[in-house]
C-alpha positions in Angstrom: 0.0 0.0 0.0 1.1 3.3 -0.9 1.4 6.0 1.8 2.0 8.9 -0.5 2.8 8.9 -4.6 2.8 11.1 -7.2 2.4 11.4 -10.8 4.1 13.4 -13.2 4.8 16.3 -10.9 6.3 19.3 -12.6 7.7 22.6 -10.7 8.8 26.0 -12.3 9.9 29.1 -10.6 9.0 31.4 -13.2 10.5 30.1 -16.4 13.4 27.9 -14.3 12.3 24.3 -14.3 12.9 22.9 -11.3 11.9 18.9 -11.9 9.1 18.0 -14.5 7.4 14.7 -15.3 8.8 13.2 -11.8 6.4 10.1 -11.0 7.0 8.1 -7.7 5.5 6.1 -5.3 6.2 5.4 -1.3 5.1 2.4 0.3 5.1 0.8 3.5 8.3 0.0 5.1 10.5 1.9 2.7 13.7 3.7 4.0 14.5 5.8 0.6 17.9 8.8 0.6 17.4 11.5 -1.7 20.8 12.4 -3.2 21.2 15.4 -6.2 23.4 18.6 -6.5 23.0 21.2 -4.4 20.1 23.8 -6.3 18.4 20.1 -8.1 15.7 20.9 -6.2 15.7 18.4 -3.5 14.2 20.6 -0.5 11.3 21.6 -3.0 10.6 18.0 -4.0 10.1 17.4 -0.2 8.1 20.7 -0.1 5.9 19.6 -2.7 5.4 16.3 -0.9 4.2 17.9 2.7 1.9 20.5 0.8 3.9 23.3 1.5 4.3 24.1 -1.8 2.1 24.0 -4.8 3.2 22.4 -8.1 2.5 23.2 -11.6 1.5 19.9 -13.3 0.4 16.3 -12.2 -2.0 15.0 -9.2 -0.2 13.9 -5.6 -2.8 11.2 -4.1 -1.9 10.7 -0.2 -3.9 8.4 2.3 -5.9 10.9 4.5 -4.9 8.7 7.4 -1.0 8.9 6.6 0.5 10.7 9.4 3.9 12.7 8.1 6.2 14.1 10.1 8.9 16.5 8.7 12.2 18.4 9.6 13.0 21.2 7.3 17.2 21.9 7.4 16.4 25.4 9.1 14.7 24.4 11.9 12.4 25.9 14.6 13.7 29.8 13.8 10.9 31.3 15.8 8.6 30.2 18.4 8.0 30.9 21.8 8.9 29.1 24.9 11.8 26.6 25.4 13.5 23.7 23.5 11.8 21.6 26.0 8.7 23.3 25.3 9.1 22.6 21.7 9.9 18.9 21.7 6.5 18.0 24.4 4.4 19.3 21.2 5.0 16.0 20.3 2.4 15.1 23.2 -0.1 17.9 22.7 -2.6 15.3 22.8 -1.6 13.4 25.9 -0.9 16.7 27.7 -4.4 18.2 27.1 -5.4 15.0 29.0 -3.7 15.7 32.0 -4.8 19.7 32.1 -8.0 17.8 31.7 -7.8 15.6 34.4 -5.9 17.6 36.9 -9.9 19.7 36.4 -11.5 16.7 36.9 -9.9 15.8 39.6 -10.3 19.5 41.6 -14.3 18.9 40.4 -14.4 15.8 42.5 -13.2 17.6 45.2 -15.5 20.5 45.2 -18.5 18.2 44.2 -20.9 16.2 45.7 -23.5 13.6 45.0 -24.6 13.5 41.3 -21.9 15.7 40.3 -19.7 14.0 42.2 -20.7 11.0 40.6 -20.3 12.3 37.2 -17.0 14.2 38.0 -15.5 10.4 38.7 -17.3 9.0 35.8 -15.4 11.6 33.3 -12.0 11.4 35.1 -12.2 7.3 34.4 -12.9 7.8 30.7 -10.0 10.4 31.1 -7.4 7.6 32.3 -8.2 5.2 30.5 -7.4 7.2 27.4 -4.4 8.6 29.5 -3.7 5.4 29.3 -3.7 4.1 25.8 -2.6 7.4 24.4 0.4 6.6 26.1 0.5 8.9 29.3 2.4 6.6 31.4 5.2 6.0 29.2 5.8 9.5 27.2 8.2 10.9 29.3 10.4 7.6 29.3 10.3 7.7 25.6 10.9 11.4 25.1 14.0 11.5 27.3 15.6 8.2 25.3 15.3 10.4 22.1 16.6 13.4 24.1 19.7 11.4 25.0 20.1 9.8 22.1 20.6 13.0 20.4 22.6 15.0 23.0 20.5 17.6 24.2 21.5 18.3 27.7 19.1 19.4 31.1 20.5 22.9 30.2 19.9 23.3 26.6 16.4 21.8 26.8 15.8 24.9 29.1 17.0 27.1 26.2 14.7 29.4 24.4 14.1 28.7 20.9 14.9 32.2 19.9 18.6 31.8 21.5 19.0 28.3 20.4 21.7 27.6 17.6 20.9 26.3 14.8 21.7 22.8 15.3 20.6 22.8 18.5 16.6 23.9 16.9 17.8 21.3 14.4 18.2 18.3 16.8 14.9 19.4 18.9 12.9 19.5 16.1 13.7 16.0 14.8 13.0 14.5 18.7 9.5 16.0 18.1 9.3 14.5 14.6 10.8 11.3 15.9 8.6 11.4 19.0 5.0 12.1 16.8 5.3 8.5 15.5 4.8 9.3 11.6 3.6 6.9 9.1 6.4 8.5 7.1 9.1 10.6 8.3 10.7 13.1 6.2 14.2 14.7 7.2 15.9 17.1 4.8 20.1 17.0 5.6 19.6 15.7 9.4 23.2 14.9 9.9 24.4 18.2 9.5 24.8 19.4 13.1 24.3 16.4 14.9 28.4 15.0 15.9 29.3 11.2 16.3 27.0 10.1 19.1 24.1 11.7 17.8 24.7 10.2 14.3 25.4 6.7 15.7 21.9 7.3 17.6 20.2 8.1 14.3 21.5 5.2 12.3 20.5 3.1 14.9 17.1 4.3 15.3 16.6 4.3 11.9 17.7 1.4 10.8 15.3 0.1 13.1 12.4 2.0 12.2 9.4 0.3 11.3 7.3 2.4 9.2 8.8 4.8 6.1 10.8 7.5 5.8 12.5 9.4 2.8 15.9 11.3 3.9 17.6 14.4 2.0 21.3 13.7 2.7 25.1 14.7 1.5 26.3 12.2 4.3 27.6 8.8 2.3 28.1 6.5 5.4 24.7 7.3 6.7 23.2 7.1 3.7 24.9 3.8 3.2 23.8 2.6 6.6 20.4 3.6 6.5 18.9 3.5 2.9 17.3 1.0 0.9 16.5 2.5 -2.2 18.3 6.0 -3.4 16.4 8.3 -5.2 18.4 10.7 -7.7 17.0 14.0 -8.0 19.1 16.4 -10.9 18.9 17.8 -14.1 15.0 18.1 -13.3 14.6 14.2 -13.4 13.9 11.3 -10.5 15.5 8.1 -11.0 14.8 5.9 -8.1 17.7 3.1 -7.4 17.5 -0.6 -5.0 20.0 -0.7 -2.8 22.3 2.4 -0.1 24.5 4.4 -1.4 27.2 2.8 -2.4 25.6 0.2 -4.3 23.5 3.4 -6.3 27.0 4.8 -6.9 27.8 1.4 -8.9 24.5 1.7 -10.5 24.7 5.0 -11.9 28.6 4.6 -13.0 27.1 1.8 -15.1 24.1 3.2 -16.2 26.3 6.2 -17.1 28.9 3.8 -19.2 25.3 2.5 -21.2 24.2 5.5 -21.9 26.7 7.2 -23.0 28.0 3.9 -25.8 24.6 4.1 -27.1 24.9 7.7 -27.6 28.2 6.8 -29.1 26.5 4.6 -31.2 23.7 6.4 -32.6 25.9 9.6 -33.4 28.0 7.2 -35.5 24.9 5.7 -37.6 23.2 9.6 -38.1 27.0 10.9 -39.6 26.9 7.2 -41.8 23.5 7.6 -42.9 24.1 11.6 -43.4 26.9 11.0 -45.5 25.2 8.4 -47.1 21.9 10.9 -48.3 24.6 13.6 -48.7 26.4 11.6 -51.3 23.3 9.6 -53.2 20.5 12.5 -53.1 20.9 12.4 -56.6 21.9 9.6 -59.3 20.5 5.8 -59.2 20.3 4.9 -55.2 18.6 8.6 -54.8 15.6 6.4 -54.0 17.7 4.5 -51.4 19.0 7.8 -50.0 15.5 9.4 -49.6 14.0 6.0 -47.6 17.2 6.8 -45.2 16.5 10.0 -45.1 12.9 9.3 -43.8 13.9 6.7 -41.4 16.4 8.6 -39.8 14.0 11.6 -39.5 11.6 9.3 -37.5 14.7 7.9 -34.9 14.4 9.2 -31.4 17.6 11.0 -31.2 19.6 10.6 -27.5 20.8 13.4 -26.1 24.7 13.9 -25.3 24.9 12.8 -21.2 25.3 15.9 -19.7 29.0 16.0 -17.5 28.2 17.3 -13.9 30.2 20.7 -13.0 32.5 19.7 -9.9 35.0 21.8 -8.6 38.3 21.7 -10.3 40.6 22.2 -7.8 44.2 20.1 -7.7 47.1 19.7 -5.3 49.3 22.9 -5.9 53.0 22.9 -5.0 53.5 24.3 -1.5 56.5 25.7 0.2 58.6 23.3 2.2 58.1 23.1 5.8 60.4 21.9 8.7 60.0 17.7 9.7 58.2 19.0 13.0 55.3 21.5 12.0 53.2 22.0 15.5 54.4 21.0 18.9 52.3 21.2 22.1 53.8 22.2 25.2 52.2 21.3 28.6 49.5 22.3 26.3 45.7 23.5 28.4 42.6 24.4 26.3 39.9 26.4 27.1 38.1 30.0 27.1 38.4 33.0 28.7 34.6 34.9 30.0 35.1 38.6 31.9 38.7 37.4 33.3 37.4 34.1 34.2 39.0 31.2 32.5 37.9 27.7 32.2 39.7 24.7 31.1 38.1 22.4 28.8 41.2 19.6 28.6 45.0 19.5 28.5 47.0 18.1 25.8 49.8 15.5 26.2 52.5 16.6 24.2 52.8 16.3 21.4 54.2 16.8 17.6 52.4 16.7 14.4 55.0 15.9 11.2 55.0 17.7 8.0 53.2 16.0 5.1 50.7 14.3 7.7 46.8 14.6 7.8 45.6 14.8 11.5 41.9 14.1 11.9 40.1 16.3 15.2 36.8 13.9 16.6 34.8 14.3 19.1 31.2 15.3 20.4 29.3 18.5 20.2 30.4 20.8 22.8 33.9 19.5 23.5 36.2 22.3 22.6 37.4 20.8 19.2 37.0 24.5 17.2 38.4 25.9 20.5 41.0 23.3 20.3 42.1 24.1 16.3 41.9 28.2 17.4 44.2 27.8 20.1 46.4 25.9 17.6 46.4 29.2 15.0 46.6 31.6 17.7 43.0 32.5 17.6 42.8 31.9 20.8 45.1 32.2 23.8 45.9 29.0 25.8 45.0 28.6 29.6 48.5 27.7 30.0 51.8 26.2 27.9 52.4 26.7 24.6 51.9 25.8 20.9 54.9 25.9 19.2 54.5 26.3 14.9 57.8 24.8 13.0 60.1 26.2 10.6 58.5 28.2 7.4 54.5 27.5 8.7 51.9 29.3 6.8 48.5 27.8 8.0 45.6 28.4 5.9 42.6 28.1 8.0 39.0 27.4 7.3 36.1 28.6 9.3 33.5 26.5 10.3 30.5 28.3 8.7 32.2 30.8 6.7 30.6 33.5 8.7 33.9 35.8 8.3 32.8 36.9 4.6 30.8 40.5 5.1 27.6 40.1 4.1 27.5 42.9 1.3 30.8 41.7 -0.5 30.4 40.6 -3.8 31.9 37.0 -4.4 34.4 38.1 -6.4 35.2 41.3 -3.7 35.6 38.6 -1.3 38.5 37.1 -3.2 40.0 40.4 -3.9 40.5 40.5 -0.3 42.1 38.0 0.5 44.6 38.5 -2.6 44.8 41.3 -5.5 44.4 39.7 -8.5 43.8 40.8 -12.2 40.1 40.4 -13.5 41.0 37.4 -15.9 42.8 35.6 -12.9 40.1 36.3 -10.2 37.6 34.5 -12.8 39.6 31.8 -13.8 40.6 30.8 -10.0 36.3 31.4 -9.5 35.7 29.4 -12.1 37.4 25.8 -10.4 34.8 26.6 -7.6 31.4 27.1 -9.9 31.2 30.5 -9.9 30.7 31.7 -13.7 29.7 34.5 -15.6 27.8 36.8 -13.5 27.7 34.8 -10.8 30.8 36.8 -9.8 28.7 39.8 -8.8 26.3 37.5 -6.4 26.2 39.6 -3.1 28.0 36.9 -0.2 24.5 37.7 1.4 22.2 35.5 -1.2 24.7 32.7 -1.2 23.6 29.0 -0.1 25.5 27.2 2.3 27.2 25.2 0.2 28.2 28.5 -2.1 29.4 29.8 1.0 31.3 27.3 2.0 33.1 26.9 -1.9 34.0 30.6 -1.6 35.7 30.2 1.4 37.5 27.1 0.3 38.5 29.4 -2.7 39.9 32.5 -0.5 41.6 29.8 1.6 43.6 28.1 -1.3 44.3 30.9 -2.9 47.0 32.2 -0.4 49.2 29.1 -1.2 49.3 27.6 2.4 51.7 24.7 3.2 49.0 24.1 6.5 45.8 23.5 6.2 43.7 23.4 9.3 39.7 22.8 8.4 36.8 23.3 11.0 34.1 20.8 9.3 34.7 21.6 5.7 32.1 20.0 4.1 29.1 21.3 6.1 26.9 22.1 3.4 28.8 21.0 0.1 27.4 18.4 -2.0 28.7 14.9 -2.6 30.3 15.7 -5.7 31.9 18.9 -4.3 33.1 16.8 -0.8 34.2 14.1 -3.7 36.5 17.2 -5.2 37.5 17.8 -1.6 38.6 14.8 -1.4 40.7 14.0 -4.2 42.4 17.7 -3.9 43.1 16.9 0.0 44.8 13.3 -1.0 46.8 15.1 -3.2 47.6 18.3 -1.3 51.8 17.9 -0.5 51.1 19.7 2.5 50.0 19.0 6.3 46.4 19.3 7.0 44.7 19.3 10.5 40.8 18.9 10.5 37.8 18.7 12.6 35.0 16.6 11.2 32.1 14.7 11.7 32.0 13.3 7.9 33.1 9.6 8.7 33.7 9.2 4.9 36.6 12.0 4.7 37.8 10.9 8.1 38.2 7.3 6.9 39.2 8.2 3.4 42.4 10.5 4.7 43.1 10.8 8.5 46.8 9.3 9.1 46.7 10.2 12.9 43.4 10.8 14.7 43.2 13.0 17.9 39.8 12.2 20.0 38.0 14.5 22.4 36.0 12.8 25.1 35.2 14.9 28.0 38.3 16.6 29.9 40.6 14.3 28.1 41.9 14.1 24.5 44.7 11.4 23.2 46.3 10.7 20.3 46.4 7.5 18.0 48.6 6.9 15.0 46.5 5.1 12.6 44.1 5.4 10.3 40.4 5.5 10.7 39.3 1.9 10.5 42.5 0.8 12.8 40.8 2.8 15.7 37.8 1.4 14.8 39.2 -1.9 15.8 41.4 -1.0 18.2 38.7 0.4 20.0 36.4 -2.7 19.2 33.4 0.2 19.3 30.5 -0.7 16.4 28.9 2.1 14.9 32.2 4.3 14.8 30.8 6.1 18.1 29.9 5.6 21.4 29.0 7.9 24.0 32.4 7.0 26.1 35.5 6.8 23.6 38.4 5.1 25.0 41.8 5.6 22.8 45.2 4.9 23.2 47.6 7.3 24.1 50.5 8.4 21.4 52.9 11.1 22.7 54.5 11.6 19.3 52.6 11.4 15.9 54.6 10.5 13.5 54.3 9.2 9.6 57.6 7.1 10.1 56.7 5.0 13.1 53.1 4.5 11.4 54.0 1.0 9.8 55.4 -0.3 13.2 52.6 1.0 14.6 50.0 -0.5 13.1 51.7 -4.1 12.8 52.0 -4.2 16.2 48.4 -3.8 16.8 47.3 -6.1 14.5 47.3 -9.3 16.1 45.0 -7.4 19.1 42.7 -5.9 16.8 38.6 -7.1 17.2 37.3 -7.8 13.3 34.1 -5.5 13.2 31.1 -4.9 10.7 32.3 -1.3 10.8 36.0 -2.5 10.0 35.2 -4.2 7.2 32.6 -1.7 5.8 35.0 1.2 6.1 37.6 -0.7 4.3 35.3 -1.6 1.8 34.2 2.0 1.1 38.3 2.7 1.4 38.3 0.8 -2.0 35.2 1.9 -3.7 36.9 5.6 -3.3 39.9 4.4 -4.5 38.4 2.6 -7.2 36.9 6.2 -8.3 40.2 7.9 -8.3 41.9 5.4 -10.6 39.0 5.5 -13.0 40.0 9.7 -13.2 43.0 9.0 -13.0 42.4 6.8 -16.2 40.9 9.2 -18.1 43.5 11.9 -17.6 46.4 9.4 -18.8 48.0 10.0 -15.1 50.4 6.9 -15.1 52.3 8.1 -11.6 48.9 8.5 -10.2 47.4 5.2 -11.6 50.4 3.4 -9.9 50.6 5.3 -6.9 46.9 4.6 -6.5 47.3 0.6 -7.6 49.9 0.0 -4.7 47.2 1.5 -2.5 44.7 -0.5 -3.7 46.2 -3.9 -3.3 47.2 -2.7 -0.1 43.8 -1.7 1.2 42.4 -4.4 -0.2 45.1 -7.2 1.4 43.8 -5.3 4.7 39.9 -5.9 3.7 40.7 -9.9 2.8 42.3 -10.1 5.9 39.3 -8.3 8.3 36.7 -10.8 5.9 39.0 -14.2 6.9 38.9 -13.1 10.7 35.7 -11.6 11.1 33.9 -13.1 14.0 37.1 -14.9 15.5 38.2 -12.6 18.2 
């Protein structure tokens, strides 16, 4: 049975089409990620679906019984009340009961006799549908979907209106979560929530009995969570079986089809052309004309469109010294009206040139306080930071909020570094921003435009640092893809904080974890500390890691051989590794295509040893 379906929907903003012809269906049971560009038209789609906004052409047909509850990516931005206030809406129902019984109940008191009698009668009705409405149990359930998503005693006694955004976004899906839906509709709910909030959602989902349909740039959720993918771009639908990854081998074939019949149809139009062109006339003129008529009649294919990605590569950086940041009986923390307040120390440590250092950790535990203090943002609480010969750190802003408002992207480049007009719109142009789009006040940019622009006035300075504050909040899977590939080839160091468990598995070397007053250090890649730490789900509430006083490439190897024969074989293990080769699988294919034989081998070596490391995890899976 269908909950909700519609047939060929089309959507225009004036003249723009947005999607046209988009039929669909959602039944029972069916746990379906939307993935497309940013700007395909993926929050209107789900807009459309919730009737919050009208469409142009089809017919939407929609059980009136089908209870849908939805969580938009800006969330809760006015209101009144608390966060706790806002999440018990969830309850309306049961908590008119009570206000009704708690009158019921002062009626019997100030009654007597008949009234009395009738006073008792209604206040039984009352709890018994207390009762089955689920009275006694609400407030059990609503504080298991409050932990599960982090929100602490003191934030749920925020007010809305003071609230950050992820903290509205994270109260607004307990409410959603809490209303039971027939189908539950998030649009990009992973992007404030950190590991233990994610791991919570995964769970919950996966184990969710009725339907939802997720908007999502997050590959490992989506890969955990989803059974069928729906594509939304180019102002189609194509609806896939299987999570993400499996779509991604989908679509690279589908893709490959396409495209040889395309090949193949071009080639017989120029044969029969030239054919007509060189018989219109003479004895096989008949011949030519009957070609010329079936070839007008062919339904010609058009040329697969290439998506626009970000061009950017790994650019030549300035040589550093072997030791580029050194902590110091290193304490971290912040500073409020001369008061200070230590958030953890850090065991000293070094981080090596040519290394990529990954930041984890939970909402709220000083990791952006922790990479500030590293730049000199921020002062310590005591000891030192100490940078290494010939630094220059280029450092990106979670949010991109340090762009005024009423520069013009290309002003906002300028800034940064005076360029010529032709080389301020080339550079643009490797981040997506063409033609006029130059002139587009900062103000009217999405997130993800916000967050290219930023990327762009960061790399254009040339650093030899990176350090990253979540950089692909907001970007779209084949922008974080471009990420990606230009930050496994950038010859520099890079430090970043993130919750994207695809770009932490896909490039961390050495990863540094948060947990509470204490952070350590672990040489290793993402999937070692997976096992070493013999956690499923890549995140518990309580991470326990092994201390490294020294990060460093060289001892890496040792490191991890050492480890081996203690490392637990996990589901997680195995799927990371997998997902490892998929990734890698993808950058030998470009790789390919741009004739990049260094690359191709570099890339082969890694391949065969990821994949030794994958053979090995299947063999002993389940043993320890």
């Amino acid at each position: 049975m269908a909950l909700i379906a519609g047939s060929q929907l089309s959507l225009y903003y004036s003249d723009i089409e947005i999607f046209s012809n988009v039929t669909f269906e959602v039944k029972e049971k069916s746990h379906i990620g939307i993935v497309g560009p940013n700007g395909s038209g993926k929050t209107s789609f789900l807009k459309v679906l919730m009737g919050d906004q009208d469409y142009d052409e089809g017919e939407i047909f929609k059980s009136d019984t089908t209870k849908i509850g939805y969580v938009p990516q800006t969330s809760l931005q006015s209101g009144n009340g608390t966060i706790k206030n806002q999440i018990e809406g969830a309850f309306k129902n049961i908590l008119d009961i009570e206000k009704q019984m708690q009158e019921s109940a002062t009626q019997i008191q100030n009654t007597t006799d008949s009234q009395r009698k009738q006073a008792e009668i209604k206040y039984a009705n009352l709890l018994d549908k207390y009762e089955s409405s689920g009275g006694y149990t609400y407030k059990n359930t609503m504080d298991k979907v409050i932990s599960g998503l982090g929100l602490s005693k003191e934030l749920l006694n925020t007010p809305i209106k003071k609230a950050s955004g992820g903290e509205r976004t994270r109260a607004a899906l307990a409410k959603a979560l809490l209303t039971e839906p027939d189908l539950l509709i998030l649009d990009e709910p992973t992007n404030y929530l950190d590991f233990k909030g994610l791991n919570w959602l995964e769970t919950f989902l996966s184990h969710f009995s009725n339907s939802f349909i997720i908007v999502s740039h997050d590959r490992y959720f989506l890969d955990k969570v989803a059974k069928y993918i729906w594509e939304i771009d180019k102002g189609n639908l194509q609806s896939y079986k299987g999570n993400y990854s499996q779509y991604k081998i989908l679509k690279l074939e589908e893709e490959k089809r396409l495209a040889k019949e395309y090949e193949k149809q071009q080639v017989y139009i120029k044969k029969t052309e030239d054919f007509i062109a060189r018989y219109h006339a003479g004895q096989r003129s008949k011949e030519a004309r009957g070609r010329a008529k079936k070839l007008s009649k062919i339904d010609k294919l058009s040329e697969p469109i290439k998506d626009k990605h970000i061009k950017i590569s790994g650019s030549n950086v300035t040589r550093t010294g072997e030791i580029v940041l050194r902590t110091e009986s290193l304490s971290v923390g912040y500073e409020t009206n001369g008061i200070k307040t230590e958030l953890f120390s850090v065991p000293d440590c070094q981080i090596m040139k040519e290394t990529t250092t990954a930041i984890i950790g939970n909402n709220g535990e000083g990791k952006t306080t922790l990479i500030k203090t590293i730049i000199g943002d921020i002062n310590p609480i005591s000891g030192n930071v100490h940078t290494g010969h010939n630094v220059s750190i280029g450092y990106f802003r979670q949010g991109a909020d340090n762009i005024p408002d009423d520069f013009t992207v290309l002003e906002a480049l300028l800034e940064i570094k005076n360029l010529d007009m032709g080389e301020a719109r080339n550079f643009l142009a490797k981040f997506l921003f063409v033609k006029d789009e130059i002139f587009n006040q900062v103000k009217s940019l999405s997130g993800g435009e916000r967050g290219r622009l930023e990327l762009a006035r960061l790399l254009i300075t040339s650093p030899n640092v990176l350090v990253l504050d979540e950089p692909t909040t907001h970007l779209d899977i084949p922008s974080r893809e471009a990420l990606e590939i230009m930050l496994s080839e950038f010859e520099g160091t890079t430090i970043f904080v993130s919750h994207d468990r695809h770009l932490i598995s896909l490039l961390a070397e050495n990863i540094w974890v948060i947990n509470g007053s204490n952070i350590s250090q672990f040489e290793g890649t993402y999937s070692e500390w997976l096992s070493q730490n013999e956690i499923k789900g890549a995140q518990t509430t309580k991470i326990n890691t092994t201390h490294k006083n020294s990060v460093h490439p060289k001892n890496k190897k040792t490191s991890s051989k050492s480890q081996k024969s203690d490392l637990k074989i996990t589901d997680e293990l195995i799927e990371s590794l997998e997902s490892d080769l998929k990734f890698i699988e993808h950058e030998i294919e470009l790789a390919s295509k741009n004739s990049n034989v260094d690359k191709i081998t570099e890339l082969g070596k890694r391949y065969k040893e990821v994949s030794g490391k994958l053979d090995e995890a299947v063999k002993n899976w389940g043993i320890n």
